[in-house]
C-alpha positions in Angstrom: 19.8 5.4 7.2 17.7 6.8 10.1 19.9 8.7 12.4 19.6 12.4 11.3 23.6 13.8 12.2 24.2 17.3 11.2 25.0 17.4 7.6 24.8 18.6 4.2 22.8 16.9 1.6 23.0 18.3 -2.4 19.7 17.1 -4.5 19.3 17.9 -7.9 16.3 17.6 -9.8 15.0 15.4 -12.2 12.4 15.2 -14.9 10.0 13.4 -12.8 10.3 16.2 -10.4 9.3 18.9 -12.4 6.0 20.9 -10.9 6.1 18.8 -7.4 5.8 21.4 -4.4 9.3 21.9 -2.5 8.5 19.8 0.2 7.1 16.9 -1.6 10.0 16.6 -3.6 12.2 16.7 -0.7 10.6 13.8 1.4 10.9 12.0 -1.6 14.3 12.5 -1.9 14.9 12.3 1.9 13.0 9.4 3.0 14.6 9.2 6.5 13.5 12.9 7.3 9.6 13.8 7.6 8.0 16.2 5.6 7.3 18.5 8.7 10.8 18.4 9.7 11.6 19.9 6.4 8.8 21.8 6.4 10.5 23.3 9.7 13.7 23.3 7.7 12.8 25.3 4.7 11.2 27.8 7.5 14.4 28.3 9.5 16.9 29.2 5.8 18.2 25.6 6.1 17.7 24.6 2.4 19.0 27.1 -0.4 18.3 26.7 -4.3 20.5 27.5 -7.0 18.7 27.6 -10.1 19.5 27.0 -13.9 19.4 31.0 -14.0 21.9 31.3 -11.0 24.9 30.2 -10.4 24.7 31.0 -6.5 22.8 29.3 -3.5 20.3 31.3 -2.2 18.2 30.3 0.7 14.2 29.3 -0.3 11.8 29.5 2.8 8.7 28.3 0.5 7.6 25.0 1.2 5.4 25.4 -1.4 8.0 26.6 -4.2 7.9 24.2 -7.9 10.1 22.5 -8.8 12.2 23.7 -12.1 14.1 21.9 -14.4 18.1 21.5 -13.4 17.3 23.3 -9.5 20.1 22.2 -7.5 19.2 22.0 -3.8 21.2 22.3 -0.3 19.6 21.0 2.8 21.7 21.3 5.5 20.8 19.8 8.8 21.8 21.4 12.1 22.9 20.2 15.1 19.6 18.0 17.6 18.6 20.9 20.1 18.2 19.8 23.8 14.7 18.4 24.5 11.9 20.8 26.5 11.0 17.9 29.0 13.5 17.0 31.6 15.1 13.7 31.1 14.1 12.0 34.5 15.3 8.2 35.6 12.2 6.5 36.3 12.1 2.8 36.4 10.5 1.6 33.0 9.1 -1.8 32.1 10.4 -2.8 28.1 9.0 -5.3 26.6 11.1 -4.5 23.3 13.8 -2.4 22.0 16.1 -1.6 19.1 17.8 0.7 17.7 14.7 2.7 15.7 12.1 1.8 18.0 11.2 1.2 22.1 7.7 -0.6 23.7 6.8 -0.2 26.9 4.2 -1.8 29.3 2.8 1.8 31.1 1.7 1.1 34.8 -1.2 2.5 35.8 -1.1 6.2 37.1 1.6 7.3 34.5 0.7 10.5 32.3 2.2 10.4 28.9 3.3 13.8 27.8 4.1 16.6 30.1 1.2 18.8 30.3 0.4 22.6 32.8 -0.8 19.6 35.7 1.8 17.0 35.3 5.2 18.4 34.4 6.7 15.5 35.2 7.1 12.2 35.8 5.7 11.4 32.7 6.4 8.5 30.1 8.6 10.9 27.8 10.7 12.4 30.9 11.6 8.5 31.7 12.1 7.5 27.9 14.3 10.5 27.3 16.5 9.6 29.8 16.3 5.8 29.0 16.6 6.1 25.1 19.1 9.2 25.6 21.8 7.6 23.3 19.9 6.4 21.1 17.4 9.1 19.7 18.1 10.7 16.8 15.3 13.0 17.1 11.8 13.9 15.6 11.8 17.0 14.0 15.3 18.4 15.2 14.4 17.6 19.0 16.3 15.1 20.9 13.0 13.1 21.9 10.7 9.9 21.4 7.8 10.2 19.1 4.7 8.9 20.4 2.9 7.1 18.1 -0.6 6.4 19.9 -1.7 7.3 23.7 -3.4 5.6 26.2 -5.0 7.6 29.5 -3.7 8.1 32.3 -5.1 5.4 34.2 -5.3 3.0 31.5 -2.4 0.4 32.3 -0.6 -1.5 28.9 1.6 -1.6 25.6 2.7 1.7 24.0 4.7 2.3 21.1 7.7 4.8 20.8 9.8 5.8 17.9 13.3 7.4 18.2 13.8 9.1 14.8 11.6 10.8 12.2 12.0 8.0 9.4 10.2 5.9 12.0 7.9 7.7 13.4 6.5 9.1 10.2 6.3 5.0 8.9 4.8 3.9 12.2 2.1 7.4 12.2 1.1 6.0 8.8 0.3 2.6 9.8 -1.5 4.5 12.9 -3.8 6.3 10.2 -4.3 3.2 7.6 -5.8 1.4 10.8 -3.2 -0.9 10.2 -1.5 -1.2 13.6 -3.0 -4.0 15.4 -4.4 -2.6 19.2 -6.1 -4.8 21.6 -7.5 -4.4 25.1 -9.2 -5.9 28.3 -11.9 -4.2 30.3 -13.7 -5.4 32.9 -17.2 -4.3 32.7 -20.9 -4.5 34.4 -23.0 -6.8 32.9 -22.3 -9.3 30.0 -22.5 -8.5 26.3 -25.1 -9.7 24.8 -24.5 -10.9 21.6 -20.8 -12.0 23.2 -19.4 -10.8 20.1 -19.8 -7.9 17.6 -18.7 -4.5 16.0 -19.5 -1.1 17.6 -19.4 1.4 15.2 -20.5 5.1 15.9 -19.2 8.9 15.9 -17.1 9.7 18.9 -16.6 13.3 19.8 -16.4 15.6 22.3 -19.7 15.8 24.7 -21.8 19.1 23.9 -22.8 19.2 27.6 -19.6 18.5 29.2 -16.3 19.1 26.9 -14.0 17.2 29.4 -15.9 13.9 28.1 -16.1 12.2 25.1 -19.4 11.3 23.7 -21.0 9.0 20.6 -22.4 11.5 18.5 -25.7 11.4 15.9 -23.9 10.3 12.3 -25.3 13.5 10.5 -23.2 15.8 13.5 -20.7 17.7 11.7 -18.5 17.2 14.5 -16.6 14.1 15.7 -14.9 11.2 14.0 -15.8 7.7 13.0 -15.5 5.7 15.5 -15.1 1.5 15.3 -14.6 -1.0 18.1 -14.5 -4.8 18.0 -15.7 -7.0 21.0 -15.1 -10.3 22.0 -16.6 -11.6 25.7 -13.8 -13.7 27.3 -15.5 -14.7 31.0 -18.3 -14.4 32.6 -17.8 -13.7 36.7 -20.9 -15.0 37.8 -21.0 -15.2 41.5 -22.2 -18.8 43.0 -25.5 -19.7 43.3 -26.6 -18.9 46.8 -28.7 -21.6 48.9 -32.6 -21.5 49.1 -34.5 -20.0 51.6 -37.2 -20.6 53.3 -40.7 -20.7 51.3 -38.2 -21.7 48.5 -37.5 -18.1 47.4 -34.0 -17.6 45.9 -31.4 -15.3 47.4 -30.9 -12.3 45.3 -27.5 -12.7 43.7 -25.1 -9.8 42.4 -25.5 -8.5 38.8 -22.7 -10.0 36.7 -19.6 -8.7 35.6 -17.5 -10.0 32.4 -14.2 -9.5 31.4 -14.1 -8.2 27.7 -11.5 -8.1 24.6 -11.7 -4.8 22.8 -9.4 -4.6 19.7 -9.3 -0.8 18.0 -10.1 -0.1 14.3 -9.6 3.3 15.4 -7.9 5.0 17.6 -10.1 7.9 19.3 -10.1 9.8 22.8 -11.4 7.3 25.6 -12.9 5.1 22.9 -13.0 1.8 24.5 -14.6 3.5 27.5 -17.0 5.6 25.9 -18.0 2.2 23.3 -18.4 0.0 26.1 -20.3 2.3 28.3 -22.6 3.1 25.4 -23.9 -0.6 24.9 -24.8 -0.8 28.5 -21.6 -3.0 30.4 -19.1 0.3 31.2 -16.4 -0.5 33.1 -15.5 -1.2 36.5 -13.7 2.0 38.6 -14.3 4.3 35.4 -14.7 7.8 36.8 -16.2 9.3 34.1 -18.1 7.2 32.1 -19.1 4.5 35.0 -21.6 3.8 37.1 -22.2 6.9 39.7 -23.8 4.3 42.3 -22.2 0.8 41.5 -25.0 -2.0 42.2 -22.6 -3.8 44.7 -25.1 -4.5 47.6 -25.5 -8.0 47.1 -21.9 -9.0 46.7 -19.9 -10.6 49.8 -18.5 -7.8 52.0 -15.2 -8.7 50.5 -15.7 -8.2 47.2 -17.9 -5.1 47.5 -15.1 -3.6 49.3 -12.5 -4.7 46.4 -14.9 -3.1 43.9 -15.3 0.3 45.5 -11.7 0.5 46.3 -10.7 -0.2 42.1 -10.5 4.1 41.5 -9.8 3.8 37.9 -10.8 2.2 35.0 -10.1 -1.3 34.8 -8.7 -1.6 31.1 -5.2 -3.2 30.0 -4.1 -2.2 26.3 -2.5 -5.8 26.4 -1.3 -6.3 23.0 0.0 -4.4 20.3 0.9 -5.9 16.6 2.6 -3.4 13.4 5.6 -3.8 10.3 8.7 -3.0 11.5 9.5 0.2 9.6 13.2 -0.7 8.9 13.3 -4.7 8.9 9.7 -5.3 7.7 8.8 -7.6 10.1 5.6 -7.7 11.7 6.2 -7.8 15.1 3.6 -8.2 17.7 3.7 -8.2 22.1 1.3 -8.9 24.4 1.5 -7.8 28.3 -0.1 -9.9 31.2 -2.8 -7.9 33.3 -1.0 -6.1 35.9 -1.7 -7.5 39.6 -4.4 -5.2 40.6 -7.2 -6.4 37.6 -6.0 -10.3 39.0 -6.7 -9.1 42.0 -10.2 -7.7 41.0 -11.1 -10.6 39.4 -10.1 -13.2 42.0 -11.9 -11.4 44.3 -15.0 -11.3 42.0 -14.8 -15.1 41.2 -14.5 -15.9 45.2 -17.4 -13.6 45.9 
């Protein structure tokens, strides 16, 4: 069962459950509700205990209360409240949907969550009004639980739960590195080996704090940070025709498309990984190149190039179990036309 409808729910206690925290004991009992939701719950006099001394409910707003021997429990659940963010019909591309879970392919240019500078428009305005019938809510809210973000900019697959049973299963897999995540990024330069781990801290830039930054290990800030890499292509632009005296024509630097695949899941990782083993990426704002080295390319494809204003990286495939059928289940999502685009112009420069 994962659709939360107001109810009532009795638990009593067993032996097992002596000396578990309130909370705990709950989840355990309640699989298809998340321990913060009843966290909230026990907050808000929505579960009452009647003890072996008593012989009456009274409410308990401890979370943190022990278990006794023979405590009898009533959780009641109220009615989904209305969700903050305006439910807004915005054309959405699904890739897959059922009944606990939805995944999208995000176009470039779409925020996620509303926020003070985009109030709307955003990914969870178009899936409330999309998934509408079908959430049962995360933590009393009629609303999608995002699993994992990508920025702004960032085009690709993102996962969306519509009830607390499985978003809490899905935000597990999440942590346990479990959920498969893989991206392309086109990038300056070619890696070099082609293939290989990057594995550093990533937090947030002491000198700037709207960037991300690697950080020493021994900082005490920022988190473990672990990227895999995988060159796919090489755009090497033709070989351009002697001159005369036999000197060769200077030819553009090379650019390489690249397959990124997450152990972890940090702020602008891919970008910040990438950038910090020399081959950023292409139209990256923040961590790219502040003069890209395009004077030797074909008028043509430096104009392409200069034109690309964000970050040319696709989160094109996304694997993870089911958390109701126990499947594993995994998408992938074709480049969107503006990275062709890019990269036919590149490999007709």
């Amino acid at each position: 069962m994962t659709n939360i409808e107001p109810t009532t729910y009795n638990i009593f206690s067993q032996e097992e459950d002596i000396g578990l925290r309130l909370d705990k004991f709950l989840a355990s009992t309640l699989e298809m509700i998340s321990r913060s939701r009843l966290k909230q719950l026990i907050s808000e006099n929505q579960v009452y205990l009647c003890s072996s001394r008593s012989n009456s409910y009274e409410t308990i707003n401890d979370p943190s209360y022990r278990v006794k021997p023979e405590d009898r429990f009533r959780v009641e659940i109220p009615d989904l409240s209305d969700p903050l963010p305006e439910a807004q019909n915005i054309p959405l591309d699904i890739v897959y949907e059922d009944e606990h879970l939805i995944v999208v392919n995000k176009a470039a240019g779409m925020v996620v969550h509303p926020a003070p500078g985009n109030p709307d428009g955003t990914l969870v305005n178009a899936l409330l009004y999309h998934c509408r019938d079908s959430l049962s809510g995360i933590n009393g809210v009629k609303r999608p639980g995002i699993v994992h973000r990508i920025d702004k900019d960032t085009s690709g697959l993102m996962l969306a739960a519509k009830d607390d049973f499985t978003h809490q299963r899905l935000a597990r897999q999440f942590a346990k590195h479990s959920l498969e995540r893989a991206y392309k990024a086109i990038v300056w330069g070619a890696p070099n080996p082609a293939s290989g781990e990057i594995y550093t801290k990533i937090g947030r830039d002491p000198r700037n704090r709207l960037k991300m930054a690697v950080l020493p290990f021994e900082s005490s800030k920022g988190k473990e940070a672990v990227t895999h890499y995988q060159l796919l292509q090489r755009l090497e632009p033709p070989r351009q025709p002697f001159q005369k005296g036999g000197a060769m024509k200077r030819i553009p630097p090379s650019i390489s498309i690249v397959e990124c695949r997450l152990e972890t899941g940090r702020t602008h990782q891919v970008r910040v990984h990438m950038a910090h083993i020399g081959h950023p990426l292409l139209g990256d704002p923040v961590y790219g190149k502040n003069n890209p080295p395009v004077k030797n390319f074909s008028d043509q494809a430096r104009e392409d190039i200069l034109s690309f204003k964000r970050q040319a990286l696709h989160a094109f495939l996304i694997g993870f179990k089911h958390p109701v059928t126990k499947e594993h289940l995994t998408f992938e999502a074709d480049l969107p036309n503006d990275m062709k685009r890019l990269i036919a112009a590149l490999k007709n420069n």
